[in-house]
N, C-alpha and C positions, 0 to 999 in steps of 0.2 A: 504494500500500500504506500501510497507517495504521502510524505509530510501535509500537502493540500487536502487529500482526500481525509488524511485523519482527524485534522483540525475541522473540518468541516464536519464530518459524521460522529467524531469524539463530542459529548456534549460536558466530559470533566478535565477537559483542558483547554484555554484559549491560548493565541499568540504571544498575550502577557503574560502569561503564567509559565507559558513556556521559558521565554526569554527570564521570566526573573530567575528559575530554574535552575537552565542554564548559565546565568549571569554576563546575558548579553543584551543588548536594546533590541526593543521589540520591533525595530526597521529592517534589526538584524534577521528574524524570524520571516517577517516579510519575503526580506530579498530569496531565502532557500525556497518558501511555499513558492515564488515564480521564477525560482532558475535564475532567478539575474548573476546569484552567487552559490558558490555550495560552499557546505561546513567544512573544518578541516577534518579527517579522518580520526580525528578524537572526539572530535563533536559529532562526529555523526554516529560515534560510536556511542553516546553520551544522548542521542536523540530513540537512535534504537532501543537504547537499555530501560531512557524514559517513558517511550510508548511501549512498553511490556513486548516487542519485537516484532511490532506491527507493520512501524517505519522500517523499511530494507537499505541500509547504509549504501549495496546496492547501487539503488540509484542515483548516487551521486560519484560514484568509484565503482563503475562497470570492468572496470578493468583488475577489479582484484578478485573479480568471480575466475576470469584467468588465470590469473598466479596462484590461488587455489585449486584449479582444475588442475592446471599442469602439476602442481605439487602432488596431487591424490593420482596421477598419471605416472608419476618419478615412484611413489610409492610401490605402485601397484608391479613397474616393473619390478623393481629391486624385489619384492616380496616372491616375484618369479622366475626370476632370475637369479 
């Protein structure tokens, strides 16, 4: 689920509450729900944990579902190899 969709469908978190949460301004919240900006990989780690794993870090760092894949791929050989 995208940070947008949760905020909107969650009705026990708003963007303030988010942001105080977190401890950043609520502009700052903003800007991720419309992509202008993404969280650093802490914070987004730190967004997922807050929405019980709702929000998918994911979609802001598509690219680390690859560097896990290939890691579960290194594994899988060595494990048969």
């Amino acid at each position: 689920m995208t940070l947008h969709d949760f905020l909107k469908r969650d009705d026990t978190m708003s963007q303030t509450e988010m942001a105080k949460t977190l401890g950043v301004d609520k502009s700052l919240i903003g800007h991720y729900v419309h992509g202008r900006r993404r969280p650093s990989p802490e914070q987004a780690a730190r967004i997922h944990e807050l929405t019980d794993g709702k929000v998918d870090a994911l979609q802001w760092y598509p690219e680390l579902l690859r560097v896990v894949e290939g890691r579960q791929q290194v594994s899988e050989e060595q494990a048969h190899g």
